[in-house]
C-alpha positions as a Python dict, from the first residue, in 0.01 Angstrom:
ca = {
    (1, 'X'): (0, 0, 0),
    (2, 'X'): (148, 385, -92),
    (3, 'X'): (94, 656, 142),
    (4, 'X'): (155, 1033, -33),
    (5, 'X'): (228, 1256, 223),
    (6, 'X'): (192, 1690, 139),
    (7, 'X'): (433, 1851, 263),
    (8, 'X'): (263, 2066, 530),
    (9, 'X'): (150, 1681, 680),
    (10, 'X'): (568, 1586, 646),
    (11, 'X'): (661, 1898, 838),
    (12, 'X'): (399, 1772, 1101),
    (13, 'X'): (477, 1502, 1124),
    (14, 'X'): (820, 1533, 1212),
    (15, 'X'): (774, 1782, 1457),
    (16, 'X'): (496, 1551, 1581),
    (17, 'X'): (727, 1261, 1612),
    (18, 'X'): (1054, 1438, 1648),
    (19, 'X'): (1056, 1780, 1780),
    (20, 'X'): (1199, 1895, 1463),
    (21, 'X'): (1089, 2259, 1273),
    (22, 'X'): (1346, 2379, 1054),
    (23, 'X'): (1123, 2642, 1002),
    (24, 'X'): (1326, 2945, 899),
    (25, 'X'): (1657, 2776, 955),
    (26, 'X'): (1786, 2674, 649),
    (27, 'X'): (1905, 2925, 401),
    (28, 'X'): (2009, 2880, 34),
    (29, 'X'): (2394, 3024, -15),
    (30, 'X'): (2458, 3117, -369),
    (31, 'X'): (2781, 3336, -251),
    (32, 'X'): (3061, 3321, -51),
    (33, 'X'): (2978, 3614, 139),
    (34, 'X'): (2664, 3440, 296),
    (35, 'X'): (2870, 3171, 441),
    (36, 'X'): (2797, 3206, 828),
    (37, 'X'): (3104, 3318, 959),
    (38, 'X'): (3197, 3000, 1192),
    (39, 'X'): (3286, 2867, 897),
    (40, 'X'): (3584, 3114, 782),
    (41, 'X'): (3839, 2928, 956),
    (42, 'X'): (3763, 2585, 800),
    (43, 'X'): (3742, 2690, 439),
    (44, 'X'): (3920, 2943, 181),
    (45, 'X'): (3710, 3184, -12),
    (46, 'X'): (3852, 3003, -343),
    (47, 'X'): (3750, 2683, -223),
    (48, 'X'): (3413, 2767, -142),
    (49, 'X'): (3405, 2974, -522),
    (50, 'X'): (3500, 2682, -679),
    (51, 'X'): (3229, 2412, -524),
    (52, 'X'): (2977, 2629, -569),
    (53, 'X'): (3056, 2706, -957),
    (54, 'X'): (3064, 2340, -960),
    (55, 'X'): (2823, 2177, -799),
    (56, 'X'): (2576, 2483, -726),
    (57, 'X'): (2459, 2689, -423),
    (58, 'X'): (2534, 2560, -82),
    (59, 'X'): (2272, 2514, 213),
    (60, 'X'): (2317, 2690, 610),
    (61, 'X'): (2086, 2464, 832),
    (62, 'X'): (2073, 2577, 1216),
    (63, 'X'): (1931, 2394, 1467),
    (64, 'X'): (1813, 2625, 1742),
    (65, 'X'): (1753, 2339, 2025),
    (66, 'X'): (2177, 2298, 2003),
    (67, 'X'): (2260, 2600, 1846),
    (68, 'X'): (2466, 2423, 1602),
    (69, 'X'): (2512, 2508, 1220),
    (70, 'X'): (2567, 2294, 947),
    (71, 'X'): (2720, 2360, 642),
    (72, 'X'): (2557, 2130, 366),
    (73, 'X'): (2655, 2042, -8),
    (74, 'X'): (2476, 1798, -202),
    (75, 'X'): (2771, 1754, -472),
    (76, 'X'): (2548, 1504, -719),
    (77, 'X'): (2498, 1089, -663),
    (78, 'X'): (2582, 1012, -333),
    (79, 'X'): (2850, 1274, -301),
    (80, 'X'): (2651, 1498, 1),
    (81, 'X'): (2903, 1705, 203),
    (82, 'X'): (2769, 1782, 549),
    (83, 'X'): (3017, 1998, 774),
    (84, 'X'): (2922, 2085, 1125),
    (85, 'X'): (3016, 2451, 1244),
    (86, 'X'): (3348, 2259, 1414),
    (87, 'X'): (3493, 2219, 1108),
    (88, 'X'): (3414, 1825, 1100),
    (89, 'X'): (3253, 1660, 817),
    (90, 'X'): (2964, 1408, 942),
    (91, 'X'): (2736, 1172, 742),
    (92, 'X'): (2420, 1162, 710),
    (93, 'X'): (2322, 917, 972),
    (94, 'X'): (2525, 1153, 1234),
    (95, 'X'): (2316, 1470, 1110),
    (96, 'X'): (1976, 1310, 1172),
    (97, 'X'): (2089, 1216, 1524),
    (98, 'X'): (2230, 1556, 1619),
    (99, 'X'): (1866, 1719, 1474),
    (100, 'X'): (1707, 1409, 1687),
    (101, 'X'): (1549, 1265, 1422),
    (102, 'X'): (1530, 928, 1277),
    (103, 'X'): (1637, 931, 901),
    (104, 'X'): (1340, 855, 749),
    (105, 'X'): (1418, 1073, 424),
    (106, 'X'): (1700, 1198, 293),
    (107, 'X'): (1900, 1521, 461),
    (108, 'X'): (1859, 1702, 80),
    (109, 'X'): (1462, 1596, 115),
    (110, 'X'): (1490, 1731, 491),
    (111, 'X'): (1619, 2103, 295),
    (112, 'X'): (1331, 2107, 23),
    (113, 'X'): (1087, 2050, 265),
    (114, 'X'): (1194, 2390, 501),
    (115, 'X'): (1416, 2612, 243),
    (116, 'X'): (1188, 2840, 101),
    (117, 'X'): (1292, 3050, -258),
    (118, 'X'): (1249, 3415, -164),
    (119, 'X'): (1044, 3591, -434),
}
């Protein structure tokens, strides 16, 4: 049997079941000057030029509860960069458990479902 979920029923869900609401928290980053600024230290303004001309805008996902930020690349296939705002690049297994969620769908699902295009 197939279940379709909408996405306002998703975003429920998970804070239902999780606690989590990224609501507002995750932020498309087409340029290297919106890179929060934790992140200076652990990465060149080149580098972070050329990934992006590469593989396309970066996301910033914060997670109030902790107060951590993660730095997130989804560079094609299973190539997903995730870098917490120590410098250290985690999986995606490690993400969902610092969020406190289970990973029922993927972290790049996780960012469609809360990043919102501004108009």
């Amino acid at each position: 049997m197939k279940y379709i979920i909408t996405e306002d029923k998703l975003k429920k869900f998970l804070k239902r079941e999780f606690g989590v609401d990224l609501t507002g928290d995750v932020e498309m980053i087409t340029s290297v000057h919106q890179i929060p600024s934790v992140f200076d230290r652990y990465f060149s303004t080149s580098e972070i030029k050329r990934y992006m001309n590469h593989y396309g805008p970066m996301y910033s996902v914060r997670i109030n509860k902790t107060g951590e930020t993660f730095l997130i690349h989804d560079r094609g296939g299973n190539d997903l960069y995730i870098y917490t705002s120590l410098g250290y690049r985690i999986n995606e297994e490690i993400f969902f458990e610092r969020i406190g969620m289970e990973p029922i769908i993927s972290v790049m699902d996780l960012i469609d479902q809360y990043y919102k295009e501004e108009d």
